[in-house]
C-alpha positions in Angstrom: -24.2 -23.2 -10.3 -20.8 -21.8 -10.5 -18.1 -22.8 -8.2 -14.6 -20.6 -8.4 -11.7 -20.0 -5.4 -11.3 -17.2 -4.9 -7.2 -17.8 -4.9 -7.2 -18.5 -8.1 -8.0 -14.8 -8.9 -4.7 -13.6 -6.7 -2.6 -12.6 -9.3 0.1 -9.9 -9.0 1.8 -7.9 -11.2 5.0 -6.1 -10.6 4.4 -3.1 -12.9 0.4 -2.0 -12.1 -2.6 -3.3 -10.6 -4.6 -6.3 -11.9 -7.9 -7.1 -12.1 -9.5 -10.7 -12.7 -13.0 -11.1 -13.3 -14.9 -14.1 -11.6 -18.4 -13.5 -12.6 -20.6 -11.0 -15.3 -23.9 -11.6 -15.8 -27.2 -10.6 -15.4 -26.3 -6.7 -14.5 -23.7 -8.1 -11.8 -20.0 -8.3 -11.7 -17.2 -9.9 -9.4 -13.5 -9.5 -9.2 -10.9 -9.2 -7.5 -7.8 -6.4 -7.3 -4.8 -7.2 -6.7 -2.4 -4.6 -5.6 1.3 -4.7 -4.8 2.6 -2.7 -2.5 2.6 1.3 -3.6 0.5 0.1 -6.4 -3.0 2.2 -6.9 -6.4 2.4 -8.4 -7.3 5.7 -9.8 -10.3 7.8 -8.4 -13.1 6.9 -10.0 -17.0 6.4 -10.4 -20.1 3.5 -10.8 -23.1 5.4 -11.7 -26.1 3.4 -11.5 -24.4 0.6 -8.9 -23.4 0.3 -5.8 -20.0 -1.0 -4.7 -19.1 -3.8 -2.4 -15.4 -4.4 -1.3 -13.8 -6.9 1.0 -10.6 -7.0 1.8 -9.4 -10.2 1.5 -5.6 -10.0 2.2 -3.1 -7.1 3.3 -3.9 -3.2 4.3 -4.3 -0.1 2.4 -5.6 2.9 1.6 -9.2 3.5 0.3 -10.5 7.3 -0.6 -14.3 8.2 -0.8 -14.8 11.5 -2.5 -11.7 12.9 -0.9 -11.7 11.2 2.5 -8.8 9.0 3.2 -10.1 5.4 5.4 -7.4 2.3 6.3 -8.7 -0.7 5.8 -7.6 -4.3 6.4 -8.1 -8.1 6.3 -11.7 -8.2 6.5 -13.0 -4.9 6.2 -16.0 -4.3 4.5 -16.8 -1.3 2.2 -19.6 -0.4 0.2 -19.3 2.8 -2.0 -22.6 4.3 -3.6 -23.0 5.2 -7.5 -22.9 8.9 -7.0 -18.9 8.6 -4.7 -16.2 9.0 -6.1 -13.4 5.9 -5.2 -10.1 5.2 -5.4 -7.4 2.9 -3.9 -3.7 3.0 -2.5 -1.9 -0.5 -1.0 0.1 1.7 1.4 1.7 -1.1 3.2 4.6 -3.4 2.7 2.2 -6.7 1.8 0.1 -7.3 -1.2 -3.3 -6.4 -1.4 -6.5 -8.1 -2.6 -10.2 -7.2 -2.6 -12.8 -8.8 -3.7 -15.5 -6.4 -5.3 -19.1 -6.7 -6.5 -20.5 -4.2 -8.7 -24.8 -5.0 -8.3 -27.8 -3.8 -9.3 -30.6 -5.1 -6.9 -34.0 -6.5 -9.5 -36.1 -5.4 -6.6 -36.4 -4.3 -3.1 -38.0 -8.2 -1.8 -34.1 -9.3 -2.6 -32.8 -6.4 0.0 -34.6 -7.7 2.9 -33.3 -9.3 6.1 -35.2 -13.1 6.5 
């Protein structure tokens, strides 16, 4: 077991975007992005894994393949391998989401119990 807060991973940058990794193994990968405000991500794509994004703090802009979305405190987002994402904090707060890039070994680990 691993134990990490995720507040320790809040760190902002005045001149771009940051990114701290929390975990990487075994095909998986979490992190959080930090965004001040008017900062951006680029558009951009995961082939081969799907995309999970929380927003943990502030409000923003995400785009899916061209479509623009708000999100906010507690949103959930999850972006397949094959759309293209990007990421705009178009408010006046900081931004920060947490995001997992998985794989799934098998479909027994995708089922409600």
């Amino acid at each position: 077991m691993e134990k990490n807060s995720v507040k320790e991973f809040m760190e902002y940058n005045e001149d771009k975007f940051t990114k701290r990794v929390i975990y990487k193994n075994e095909g998986t990968t979490a992190f959080v992005l930090n965004f001040m405000p008017d900062q951006s991500l680029p558009a951009h794509k995961h082939p081969g894994s799907v995309v999970y994004l929380y927003a943990i703090t502030g409000n923003g802009t995400i785009i899916i393949d061209g479509k623009e979305s708000e999100i906010s405190e507690a949103d959930l987002i999850q972006v397949g391998s094959g759309e293209e994402m990007a990421f705009k904090n178009s408010g006046s707060d900081p931004v920060s989401l947490y995001v997992v890039l998985s794989k799934v070994p098998n479909e027994n680990y995708a089922k409600n119990i």
